[in-house]
TIMIGU-187932 format. One record per residue (C-alpha): x, y, z; residue in three letters. Coordinates in steps of 0.05 Angstrom, whole numbers, plus 5000, padded with zeros to 4 digits. Layout:
<mivos>
XYZala
...
</mivos>
This chain:
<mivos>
461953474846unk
467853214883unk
464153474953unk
458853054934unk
463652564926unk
467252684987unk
460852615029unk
458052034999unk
464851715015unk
464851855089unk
456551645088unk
459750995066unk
465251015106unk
460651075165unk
455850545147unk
461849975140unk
464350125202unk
458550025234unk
457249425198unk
464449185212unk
464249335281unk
457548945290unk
459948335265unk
466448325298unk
462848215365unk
461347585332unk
467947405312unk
475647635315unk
476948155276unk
481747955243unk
478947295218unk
473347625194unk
476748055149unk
476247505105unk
469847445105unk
467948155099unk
471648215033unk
470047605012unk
462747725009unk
463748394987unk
467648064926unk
462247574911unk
456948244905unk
461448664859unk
462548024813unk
454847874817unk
453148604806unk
457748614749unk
456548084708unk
448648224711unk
450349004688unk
454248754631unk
448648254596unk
443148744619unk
446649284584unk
447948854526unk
440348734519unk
437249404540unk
441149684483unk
438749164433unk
431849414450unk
430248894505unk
428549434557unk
425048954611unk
430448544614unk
434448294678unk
439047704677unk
437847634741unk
430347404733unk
432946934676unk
432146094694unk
438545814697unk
437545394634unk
436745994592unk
442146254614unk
446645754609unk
446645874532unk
451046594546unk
456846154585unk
462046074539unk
461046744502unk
461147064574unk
467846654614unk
470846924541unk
468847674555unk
469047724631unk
472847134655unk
467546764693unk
460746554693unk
454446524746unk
447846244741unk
442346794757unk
440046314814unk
447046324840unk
447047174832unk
449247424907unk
442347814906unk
438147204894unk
442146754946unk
441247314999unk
433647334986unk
433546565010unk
438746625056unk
434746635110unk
429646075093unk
436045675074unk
437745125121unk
443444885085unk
445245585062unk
453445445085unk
452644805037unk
449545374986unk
455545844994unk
460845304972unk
457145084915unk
456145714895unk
462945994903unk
465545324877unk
461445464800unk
464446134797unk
471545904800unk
469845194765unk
466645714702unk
474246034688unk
477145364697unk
482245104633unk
480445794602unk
485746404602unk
482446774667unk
482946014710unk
489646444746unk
485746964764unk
479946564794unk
483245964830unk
482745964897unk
479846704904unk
475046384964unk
479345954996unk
479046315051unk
471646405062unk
471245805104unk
462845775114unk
464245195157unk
468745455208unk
467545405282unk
470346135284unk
463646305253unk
459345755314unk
459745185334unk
453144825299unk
450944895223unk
445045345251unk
449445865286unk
454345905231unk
448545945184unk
446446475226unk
452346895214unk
452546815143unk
445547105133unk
448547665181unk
454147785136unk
450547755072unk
445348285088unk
450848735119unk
455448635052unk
448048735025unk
446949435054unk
453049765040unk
451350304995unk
455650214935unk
450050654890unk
448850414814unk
452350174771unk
451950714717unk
453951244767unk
461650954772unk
459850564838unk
466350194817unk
470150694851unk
464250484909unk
466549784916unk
474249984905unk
474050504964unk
469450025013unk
474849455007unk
481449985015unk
477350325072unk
475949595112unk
483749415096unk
486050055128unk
480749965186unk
482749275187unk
490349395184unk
490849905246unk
486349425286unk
490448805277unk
496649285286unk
502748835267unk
499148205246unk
495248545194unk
498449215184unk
504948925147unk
501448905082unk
496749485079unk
501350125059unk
497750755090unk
494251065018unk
497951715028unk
505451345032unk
502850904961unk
500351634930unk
507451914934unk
510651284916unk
506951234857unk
507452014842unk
514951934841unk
515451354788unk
511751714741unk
512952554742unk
512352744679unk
509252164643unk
501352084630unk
501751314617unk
506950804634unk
507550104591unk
506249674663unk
506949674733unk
510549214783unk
510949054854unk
515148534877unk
512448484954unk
505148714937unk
500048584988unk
492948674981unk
495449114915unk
494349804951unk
501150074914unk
499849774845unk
491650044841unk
494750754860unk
496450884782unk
489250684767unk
487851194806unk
492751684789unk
493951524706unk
486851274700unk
487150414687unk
487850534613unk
493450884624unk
497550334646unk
497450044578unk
499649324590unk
497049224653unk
498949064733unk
503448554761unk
505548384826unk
508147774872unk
506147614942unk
508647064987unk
503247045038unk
496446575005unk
491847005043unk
494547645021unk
494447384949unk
488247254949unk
486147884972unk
490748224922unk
486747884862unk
479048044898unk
482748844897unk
484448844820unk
476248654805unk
474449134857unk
477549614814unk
475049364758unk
481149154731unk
480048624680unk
481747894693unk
487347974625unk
490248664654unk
493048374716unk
497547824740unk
498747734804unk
503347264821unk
503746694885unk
510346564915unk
517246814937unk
520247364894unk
527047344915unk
527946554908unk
522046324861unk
520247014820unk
514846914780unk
514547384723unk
521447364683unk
518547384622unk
514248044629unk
519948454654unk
522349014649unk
517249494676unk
516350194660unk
514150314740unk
516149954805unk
513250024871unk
514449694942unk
513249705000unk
517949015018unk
518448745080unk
523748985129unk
529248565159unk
527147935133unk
531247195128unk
533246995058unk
536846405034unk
543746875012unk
549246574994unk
547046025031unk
544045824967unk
550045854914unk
545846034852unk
543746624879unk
550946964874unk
549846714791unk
542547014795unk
542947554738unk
539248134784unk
543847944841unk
550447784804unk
552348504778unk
553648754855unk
558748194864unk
555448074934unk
548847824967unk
544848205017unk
546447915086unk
541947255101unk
539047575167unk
537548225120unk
534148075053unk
532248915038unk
537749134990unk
535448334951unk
529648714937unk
532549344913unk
537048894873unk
530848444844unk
527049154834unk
533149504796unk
534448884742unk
527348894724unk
526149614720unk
526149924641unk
531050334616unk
526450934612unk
522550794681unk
523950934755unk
523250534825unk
521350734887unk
521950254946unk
519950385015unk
526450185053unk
529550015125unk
534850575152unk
539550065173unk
541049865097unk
543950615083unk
548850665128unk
551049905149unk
557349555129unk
558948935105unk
555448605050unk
550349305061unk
555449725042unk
558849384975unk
551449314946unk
551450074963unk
557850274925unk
555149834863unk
549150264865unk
553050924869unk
558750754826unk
554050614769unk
549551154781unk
543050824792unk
539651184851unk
536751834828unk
533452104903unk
533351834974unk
528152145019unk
527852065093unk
521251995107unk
517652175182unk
517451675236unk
510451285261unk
507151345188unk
506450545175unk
501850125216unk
505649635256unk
511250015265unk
514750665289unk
521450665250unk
522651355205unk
523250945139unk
526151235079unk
524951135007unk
530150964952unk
529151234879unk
532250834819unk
533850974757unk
537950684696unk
538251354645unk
539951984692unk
542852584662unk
547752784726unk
552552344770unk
549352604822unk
544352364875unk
539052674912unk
537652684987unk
531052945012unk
529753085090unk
522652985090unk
522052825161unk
518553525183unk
512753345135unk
507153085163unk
500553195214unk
499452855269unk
493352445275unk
491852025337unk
497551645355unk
499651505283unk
503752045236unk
500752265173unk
502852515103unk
497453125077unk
497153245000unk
501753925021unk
506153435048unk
506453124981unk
507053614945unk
512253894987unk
516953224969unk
514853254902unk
516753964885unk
523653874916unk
524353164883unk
523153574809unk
527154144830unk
533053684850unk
536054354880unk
539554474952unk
534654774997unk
536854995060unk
534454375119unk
530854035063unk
534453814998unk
541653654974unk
543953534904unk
550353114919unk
555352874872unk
556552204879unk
564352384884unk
562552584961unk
557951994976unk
564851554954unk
568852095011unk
563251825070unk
564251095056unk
557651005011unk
553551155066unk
547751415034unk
543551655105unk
539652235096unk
542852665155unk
549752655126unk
547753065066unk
542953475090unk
543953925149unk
538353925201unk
535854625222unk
538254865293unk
532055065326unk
535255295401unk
534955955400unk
541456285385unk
545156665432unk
549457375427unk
555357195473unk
557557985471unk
550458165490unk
550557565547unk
557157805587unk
554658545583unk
549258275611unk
551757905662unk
557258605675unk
551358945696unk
548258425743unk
554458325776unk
555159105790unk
547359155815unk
549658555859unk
555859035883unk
550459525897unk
544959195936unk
549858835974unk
553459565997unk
545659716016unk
544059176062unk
550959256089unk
548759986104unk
541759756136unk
545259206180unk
549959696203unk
544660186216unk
541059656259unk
546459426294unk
548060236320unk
540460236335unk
541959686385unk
</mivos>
């Protein structure tokens, strides 16, 4: 099964890129992204609604039924039963399929679009999903010069994009083609992210770096309560434990935060995509550090991040942040120029007591001093981080830096912390490093084990990390493996006896020939 699986997911693979690369002729990458996944978002909610009601009335015997066939003033009866159920409403005549069908007829189809995509977020409006919805396709601009310069040509383009978005294989409904849409929109952000290289790549975590991040918040455990990322992207990290618990698992649901409205956006598009319902997520617009958005649904059971590195924060620039209750308890703010260990802080004051981090962090922040290195020694002298694991160099788009990743936890049972040298494990593909599921595995077993293994892992007790100043850098603890090949000294001079003896001896010959030359004369 999972073969089949496997192949239909590089068959669709396949046919995006092509699609994606076809269009981008046509426009910058980049910009197009948008709308790409926008497009893609408008199918998968069209798609999704019309399985629901036709499901609704094949079972109650109606078996020629489709909603999408259905005049708009029937229909119109269903709305408030359906923004209660699903969040939103559309009109069949405003169902992506029956748009495309006139797209290309439709002179005013960029006038079409807006309305259309206008309805759908006016349907959730002053109900509980309106959050979720506002603003979700902002950034389909159908009247863009990016797209042409006159109606016609833009027009043009749309109708290009819609039949593309159209032709992507995403199968039936019935035969879990959620995972279909899902995977299309990771596999476009990853394609996406390595193309754009820094200006896209910052918020797409490679999927293997967000499987063992999420793997390490919950060993042992087959559900958590919820799960939260404070810097979260397109939501890459937070969708992993779908993935990896199953949705249901994650009992209360996903939240997250992200700064950048584009990315936000994009973040709330992912959680349908994964048909994550509109009261299981809440995903949050905004800066965490300053403005963070969900006080009153901490603490979570799971925490994830990928945060930005290096960043400028207000610090104690801004004198209630030294009061700030997740800030306070260190005594000390990270550095303005150097916002990481704010959201290791942040991250640690909203994590249960019973739950783990794991935040994807900078090297400087383990061993710098300063501000760096008293947030540190609050973190050691209390016991909170459980593992750090230095991680290979070259595995993040956008960047090169070996990055490492800090576990937290509030209930250990040792005063001990664990340092992982991780930095062997990976294949290389192209120019870009890669984790495999060995690789995985690899930190994963060691991270259980929390047992010294020779070039690989440390237990230390926290007694010695006070000895080295706090500095909590990987290499300290853990001894790298000498790989030059080791040399016999006793063996090397008896050696080197014997080929300054031969030297005595062919010397003595050619003095013998040269004298036997010179007599010849």
């Amino acid at each position: 099964m999972d073969n089949k699986k496997e192949q239909e997911r590089a068959e669709l693979h396949r046919t995006i890129w092509n699609i994606a690369n076809d269009l981008r002729g046509s426009v910058d990458g980049w910009d197009f992204k948008q709308y790409v996944l926008g497009m893609l978002f408008y199918r998968y909610i069209s798609e999704n609604i019309t399985a629901y009601i036709n499901a609704g009335e094949h079972e109650a015997g109606n078996t020629d039924f489709d909603y999408a066939r259905l005049s708009d003033s029937e229909a119109e009866l269903a709305r408030e039963d359906l923004v209660k159920t699903k969040g939103f409403f559309i009109l069949p005549s405003e169902l992506f399929e029956n748009v495309r069908a006139r797209a290309k007829e439709d002179e005013n189809l960029n006038e079409t679009l807006e309305r259309v995509f206008s309805n759908i977020e006016a349907s959730a409006k002053g109900t509980e999903s309106e959050d979720d919805f506002k603003g979700l396709f902002d950034d389909i601009d159908v009247n863009s010069n990016k797209l042409g310069s006159t109606v016609a040509k833009r027009n043009e383009k749309l109708v290009k994009i819609l039949n593309a978005v159209a032709e992507m294989k995403l199968g039936d409904y019935k035969n879990n083609s959620i995972d279909a849409f899902g995977d299309a929109y990771e596999f476009l952000m990853g394609m996406y992210a390595s193309n754009a290289g820094k200006s896209g790549g910052e918020f797409y975590t490679p999927q293997e770096v967000s499987e063992l991040l999420a793997r390490l918040t919950v060993v042992g455990k087959t559900e958590v309560n919820k799960v939260y990322d404070p810097a979260c992207g397109s939501g890459s990290l937070l969708l992993k434990f779908a993935k990896i618990l199953g949705k249901e698992n994650v009992r209360l649901g996903f939240f997250g935060q992200e700064i950048n409205i584009t990315t936000y956006n994009l973040c709330r598009i992912n959680m349908f995509l994964h048909d994550i319902d509109y009261d299981k997520f809440d995903i949050a617009h905004g800066d965490t550090l300053t403005d963070p958005q969900h006080w009153d649904d901490e603490p979570f059971e799971a925490i994830v991040s990928n945060p930005p590195y290096s960043i400028k924060w207000k610090g104690d620039s801004d004198p209630i942040l030294i009061n700030d209750p997740r800030f306070s308890p260190a005594g000390v703010l990270a550095p303005k120029s150097k916002a990481d260990l704010a959201f290791i802080m942040h991250s640690l004051s909203w994590l249960a007591t019973n739950g783990t981090a794991a935040i994807v962090c900078f090297p400087g922040v383990m061993y710098r001093g300063g501000a760096e290195q008293k947030i540190r020694q609050y973190l050691i002298d209390n016991n909170y981080i459980d593992c750090i694991i230095q991680l290979p160099d070259n595995l993040f788009y956008g960047t090169s830096i070996a990055t490492c990743i800090m576990v937290l936890k509030k209930s250990k049972n040792d005063n001990s912390t664990l340092f992982i040298d991780a930095s062997k494990e990976f294949v290389k593909v192209t120019n870009n490093n890669k984790l495999t599921q060995e690789n995985i595995d690899n930190i994963l077993k060691a991270y259980i084990g929390r047992k010294d293994i020779p070039h690989f892992s440390r237990l230390v007790p926290n007694s010695e990390i006070v000895e080295q100043n706090y500095n909590l850098s990987v290499s300290t603890y853990v001894e790298q493996e000498d790989t030059r090949e080791k040399i016999d000294i006793v063996a090397l001079n008896a050696e080197i006896e014997r080929i300054v003896a031969r030297q005595q001896v062919l010397r003595d010959e050619i003095d013998k020939i040269i004298a036997e030359i010179e007599v010849g004369e």
